[in-house]
N, C-alpha and C positions, 0 to 999 in steps of 0.2 A: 615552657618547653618550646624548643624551636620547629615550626613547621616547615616541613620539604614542600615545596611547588613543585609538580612537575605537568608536564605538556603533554595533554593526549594527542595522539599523530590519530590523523584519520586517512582510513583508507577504503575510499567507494567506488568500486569501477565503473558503477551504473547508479546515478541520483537522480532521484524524479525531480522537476527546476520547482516545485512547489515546495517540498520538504527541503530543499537545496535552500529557497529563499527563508523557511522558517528555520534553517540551523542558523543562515545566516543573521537574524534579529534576536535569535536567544542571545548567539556568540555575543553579538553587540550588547544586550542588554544585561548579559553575563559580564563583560568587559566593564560596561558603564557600573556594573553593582561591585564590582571591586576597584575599580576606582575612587568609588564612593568612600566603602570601607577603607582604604588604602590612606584616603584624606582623612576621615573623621580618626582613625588610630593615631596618625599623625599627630593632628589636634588635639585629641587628649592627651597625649604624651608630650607635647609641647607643653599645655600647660599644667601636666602634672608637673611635669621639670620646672616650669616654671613658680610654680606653688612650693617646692620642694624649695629652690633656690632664696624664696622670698621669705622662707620659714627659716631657713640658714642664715639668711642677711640679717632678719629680723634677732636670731638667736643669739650671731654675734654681734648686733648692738647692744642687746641687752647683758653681754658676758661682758662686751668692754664697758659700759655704762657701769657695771657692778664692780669691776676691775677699778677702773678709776674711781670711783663712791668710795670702794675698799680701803685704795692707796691714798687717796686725800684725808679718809678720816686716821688711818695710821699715819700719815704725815702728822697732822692735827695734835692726832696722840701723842705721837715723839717730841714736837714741838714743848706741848705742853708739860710733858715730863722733864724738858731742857730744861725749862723755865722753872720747874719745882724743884730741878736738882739745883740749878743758881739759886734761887730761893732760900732752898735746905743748905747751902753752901754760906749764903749770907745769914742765916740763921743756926748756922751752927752753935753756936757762941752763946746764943740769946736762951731764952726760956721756953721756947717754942720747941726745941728739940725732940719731945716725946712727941707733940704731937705731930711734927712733918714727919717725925717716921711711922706715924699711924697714918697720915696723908699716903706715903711714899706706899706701905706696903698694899693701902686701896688703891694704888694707885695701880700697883704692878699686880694685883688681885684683876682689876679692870681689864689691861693690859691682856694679860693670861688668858681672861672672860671671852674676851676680843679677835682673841688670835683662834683661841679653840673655835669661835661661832665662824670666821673667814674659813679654818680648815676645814668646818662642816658643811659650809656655800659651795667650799670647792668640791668637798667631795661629792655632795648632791649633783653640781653642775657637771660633775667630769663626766659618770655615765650619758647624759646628755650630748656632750659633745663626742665621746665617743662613739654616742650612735647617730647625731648628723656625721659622722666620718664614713661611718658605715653607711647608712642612706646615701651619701654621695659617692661614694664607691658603685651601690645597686644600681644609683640614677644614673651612672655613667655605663654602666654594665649593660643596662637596660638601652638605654640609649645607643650604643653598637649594637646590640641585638638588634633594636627598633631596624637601622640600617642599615644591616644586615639582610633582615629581612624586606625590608625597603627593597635593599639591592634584586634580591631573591624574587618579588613582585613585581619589578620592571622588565626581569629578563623571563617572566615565565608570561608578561604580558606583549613582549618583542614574540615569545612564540608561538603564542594563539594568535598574535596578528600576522604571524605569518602563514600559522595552518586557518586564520581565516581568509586570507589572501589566496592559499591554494587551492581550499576548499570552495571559494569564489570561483576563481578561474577553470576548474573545473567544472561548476554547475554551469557555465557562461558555455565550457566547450560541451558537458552534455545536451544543452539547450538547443545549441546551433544543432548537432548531430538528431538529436530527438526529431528538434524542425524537418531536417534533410527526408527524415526517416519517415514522416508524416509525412510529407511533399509527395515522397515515393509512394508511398501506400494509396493516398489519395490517388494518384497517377493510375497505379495498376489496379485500383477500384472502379475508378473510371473506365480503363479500358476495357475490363471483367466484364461491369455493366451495360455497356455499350457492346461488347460482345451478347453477353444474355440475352440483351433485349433482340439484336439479330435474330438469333438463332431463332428466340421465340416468334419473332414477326415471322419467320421463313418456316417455322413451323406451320406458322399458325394457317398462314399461305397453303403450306402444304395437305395439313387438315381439308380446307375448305376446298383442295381442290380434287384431294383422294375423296371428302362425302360428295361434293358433286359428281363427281366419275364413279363412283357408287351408285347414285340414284341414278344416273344417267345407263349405266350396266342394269340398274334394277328395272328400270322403264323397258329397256332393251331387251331383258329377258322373259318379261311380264308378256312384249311384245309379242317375241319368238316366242313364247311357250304358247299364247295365246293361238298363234299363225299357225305351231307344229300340232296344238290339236285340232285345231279346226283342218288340218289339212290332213293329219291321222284320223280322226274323225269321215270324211272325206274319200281315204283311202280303206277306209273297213267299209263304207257303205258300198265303195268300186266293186269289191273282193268279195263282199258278202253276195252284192250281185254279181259277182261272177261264177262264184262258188255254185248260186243255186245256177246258174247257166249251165255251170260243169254236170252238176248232177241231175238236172233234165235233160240234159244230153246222153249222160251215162246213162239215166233210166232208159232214155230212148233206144241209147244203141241196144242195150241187154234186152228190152222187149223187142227190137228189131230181129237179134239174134235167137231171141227163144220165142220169138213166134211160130209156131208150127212144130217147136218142138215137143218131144213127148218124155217121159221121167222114165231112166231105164230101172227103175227096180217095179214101177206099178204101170209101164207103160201108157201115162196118162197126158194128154195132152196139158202144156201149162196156160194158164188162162191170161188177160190184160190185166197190167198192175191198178188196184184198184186205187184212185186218190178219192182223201176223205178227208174233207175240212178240219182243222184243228188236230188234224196227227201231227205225230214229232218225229223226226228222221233222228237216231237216236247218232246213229255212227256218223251222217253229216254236221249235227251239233258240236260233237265232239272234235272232229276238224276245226269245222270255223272257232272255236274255244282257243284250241292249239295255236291254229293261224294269230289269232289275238293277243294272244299271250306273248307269242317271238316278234309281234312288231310293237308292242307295248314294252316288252324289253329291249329292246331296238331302237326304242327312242329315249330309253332314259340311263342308256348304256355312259358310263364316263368316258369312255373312250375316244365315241362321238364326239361329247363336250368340247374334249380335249384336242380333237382333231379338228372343231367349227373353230375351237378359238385361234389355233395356229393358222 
């Protein structure tokens, strides 16, 4: 049965150059394995032909070798039967008569014997020869085939070398491109990086220099806070003594003013405000409290803050 060859077309618009390089050493080694087989069919078919031919050579030596065997010994025969009919012809006459014609009809008994065993060589021989006709017929049939197919593996081995040529040159142009493509990538990794690391140095700048201005606001306000109590601190001791300033005064003016005065409902003179260690002025407490309280929130107003930092 005869085999179709045919060419796989490849078509990759994207080959990595590694798989590129390994189609490329199957292709070859695919190539090289039917080249291989392409020779060795060759060669047996060479010399089956020629086994076939040497068997034929050989076959017709032995049909002419037999042919002539054949025709010499019927030569032979006819000869010798010339020679018994001269014989029978010069002994006609004589006393021998019955028996040359006993001779003559062994003779043509032989003859007969003779002729029938050639027609049965040949007939045995013929099938023989009509099948090396036939084998020579196949051998030549075979033989167009063989190149035929021959033909058939040359031109289907012109087209894997040409789709491994193309299939080259493309891996050749994906490689350059892949390169290009890498080159780039590298390039804009580098600049990425070199970017990064900026940013991070200037971050990192920027950290160290927000915690220092941090601690440096935190010392600063450690400071002030420490300054605006001791100076609120300071200011409550001013006010506390002035408070009680205010309200010895105020005792004083009111005993000033109700000195000598008398109660209109009992007519009684009112007496000197008595001071007694360890009393509590309940209603001045309560002031200085108040007083305290609005400069304490006074000082931790945001406002302020807000207004110290502007």
């Amino acid at each position: 049965m005869k085999k179709k060859f045919r060419s796989s077309r490849f078509s990759a618009p994207e080959l990595d150059p590694w798989r590129a390089c390994r189609c490329s050493e199957a292709l070859e080694q695919r190539q090289e394995e039917l080249r291989q087989e392409q020779v060795t069919a060759v060669e047996q078919l060479q010399q089956s032909l020629e086994e076939q031919v040497a068997n034929l050579l050989s076959l017709n030596e032995d049909l002419k070798t037999a042919d002539m065997a054949q025709v010499e010994q019927l030569t032979t025969i006819f000869r010798c039967i010339d020679d018994v009919k001269m014989e029978l012809d010069l002994r006609a006459r004589g006393v021998w008569v019955e028996r040359l014609d006993t001779e003559q009809t062994d003779l043509k008994k032989q003859l007969e014997q003779e002729t029938q065993r050639l027609s049965d060589a040949l007939q045995k021989i013929w099938p023989s020869l009509e099948r090396s006709d036939e084998k020579e017929r196949k051998l030549e049939a075979w033989s167009q085939q063989a190149a035929k197919q021959l033909q058939a593996v040359r031109v289907a081995n012109g087209e894997l070398i040409d789709d491994f040529q193309k299939v080259a040159k493309k891996a050749k142009e994906d490689q350059v491109s892949y390169s290009q493509r890498h080159q780039a990538l590298t390039a804009d990794h580098e600049q990425i990086r070199a970017s990064l690391e900026f940013k991070e140095l200037s971050h990192a700048e920027h950290m160290a220099m927000v915690e220092e201005r941090l601690e440096t606001l935190e010392m600063d306000l450690a400071r002030e806070t420490h300054r605006i109590e001791d100076k609120a601190e300071e200011q409550l001791q001013f006010l506390a003594g002035k408070m009680r300033a205010m309200e010895e005064n105020a005792k004083d003016r009111e005993q000033a003013v109700l000195f000598g005065a008398r109660c209109l409902s009992c007519n009684r003179a009112y007496e000197d405000t008595l001071k007694t260690s360890g009393a509590v002025n309940l209603p001045g407490e309560k002031r200085k409290a108040q007083v305290f309280a609005e400069i304490q929130r006074a000082l931790h107003s945001p406002r302020r803050w807000h207004r110290r930092k502007k």
